[in-house]
N, C-alpha and C positions, 0 to 999 in steps of 0.2 A: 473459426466456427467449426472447423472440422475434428477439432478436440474436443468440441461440447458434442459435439454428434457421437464420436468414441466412449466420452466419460459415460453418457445415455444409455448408450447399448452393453456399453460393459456393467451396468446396475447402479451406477451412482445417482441417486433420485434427489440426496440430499449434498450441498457442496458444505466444507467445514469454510466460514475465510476468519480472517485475523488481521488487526493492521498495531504495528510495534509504536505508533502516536501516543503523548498521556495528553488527554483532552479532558477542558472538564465538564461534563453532565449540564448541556443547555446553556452552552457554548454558542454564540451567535457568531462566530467569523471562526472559520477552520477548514484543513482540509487532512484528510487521513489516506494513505497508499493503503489499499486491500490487499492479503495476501490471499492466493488460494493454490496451496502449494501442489497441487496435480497439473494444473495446467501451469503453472510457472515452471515446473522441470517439463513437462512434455514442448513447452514456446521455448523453452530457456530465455525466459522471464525476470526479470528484479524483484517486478511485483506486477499484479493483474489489473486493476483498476484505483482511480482516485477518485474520492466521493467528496466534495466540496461545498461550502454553501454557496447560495447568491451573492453574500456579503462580503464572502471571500475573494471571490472573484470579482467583484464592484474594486475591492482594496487591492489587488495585484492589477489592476486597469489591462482585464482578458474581457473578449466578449463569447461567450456562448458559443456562436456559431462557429467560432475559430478555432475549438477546441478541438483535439484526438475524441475522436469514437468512446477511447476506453476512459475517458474523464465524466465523471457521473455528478451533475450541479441537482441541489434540492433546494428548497428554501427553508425547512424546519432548523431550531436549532438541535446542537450534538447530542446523538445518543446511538447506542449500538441498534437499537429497533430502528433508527431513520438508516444506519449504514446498509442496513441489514436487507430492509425493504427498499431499497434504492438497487442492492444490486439485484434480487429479487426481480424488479421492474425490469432494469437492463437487458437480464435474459428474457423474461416475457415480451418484452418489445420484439426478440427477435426470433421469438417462437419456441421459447425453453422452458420446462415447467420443473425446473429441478427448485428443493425447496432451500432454503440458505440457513446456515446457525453459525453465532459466532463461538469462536471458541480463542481461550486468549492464548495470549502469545507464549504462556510455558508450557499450554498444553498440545501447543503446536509444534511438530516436527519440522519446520524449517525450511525454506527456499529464498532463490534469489539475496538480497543483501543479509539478510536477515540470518540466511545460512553459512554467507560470508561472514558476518561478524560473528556469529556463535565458534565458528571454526580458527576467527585470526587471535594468535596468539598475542594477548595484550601486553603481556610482562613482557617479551621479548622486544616488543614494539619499543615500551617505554625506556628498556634501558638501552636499546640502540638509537634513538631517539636525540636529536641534536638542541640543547636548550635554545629560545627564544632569543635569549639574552646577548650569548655568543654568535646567532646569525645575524643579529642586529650591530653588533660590535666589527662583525668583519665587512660587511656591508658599508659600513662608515670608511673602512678604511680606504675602500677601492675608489 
């Protein structure tokens, strides 16, 4: 909390977040990771919150009360206004009145996984990268 105290005083009224999910628009089972890249570099964070539905979590058999603080359950189906005013709530629950927009993920600078994968070199990955085939092949042997 004490980084949303920091973000407050140093002018940030409005938070940008983003989450890298493709969901589709009234979507009734889902869950999206929020990014919001100020506080995920100031926590050294992955990502900030997960906004979920009830349905979701009925189908992963989690109950509510068991959940992390930063797991956000709503009941509507998917759309950026329910992610949006869920984290919205979130912070007003705990006394925050910054205003939330989303903003998508190319137009986002980047944190946590999201930063890691924009950064890891995929060509290098793939051609160091050991076929399926042949891990399956030597496996038999042993």
């Amino acid at each position: 909390m004490k980084v949303l105290d920091e973000l407050w005083q140093g002018g940030h009224e409005i938070l940008d977040i983003y989450y890298p999910e493709e969901i589709s628009l009234g979507e009734e089972e889902w869950s999206v990771d929020v990014y919001q890249d100020e506080i995920n570099e100031l926590c050294h964070l992955n990502w900030t919150w997960t906004v979920m539905s009830k349905r979701q979590l009925e189908i992963d058999g989690e109950k509510e009360d068991d959940l992390p603080d930063w797991i956000v359950v709503v009941e509507e189906p998917f759309s950026d206004e329910v992610v949006c005013k869920s984290i919205e709530g979130w912070l007003r629950d705990r006394g925050y009145k910054f205003g939330i927009k989303m903003v998508s993920l190319e137009q986002a600078r980047g944190s946590g996984l999201v930063k890691a994968l924009r950064e890891m070199d995929i060509e290098s990955e793939k051609r160091d990268a050991v076929p399926m085939e042949k891990v399956m092949k030597e496996l038999r042997k042993k």
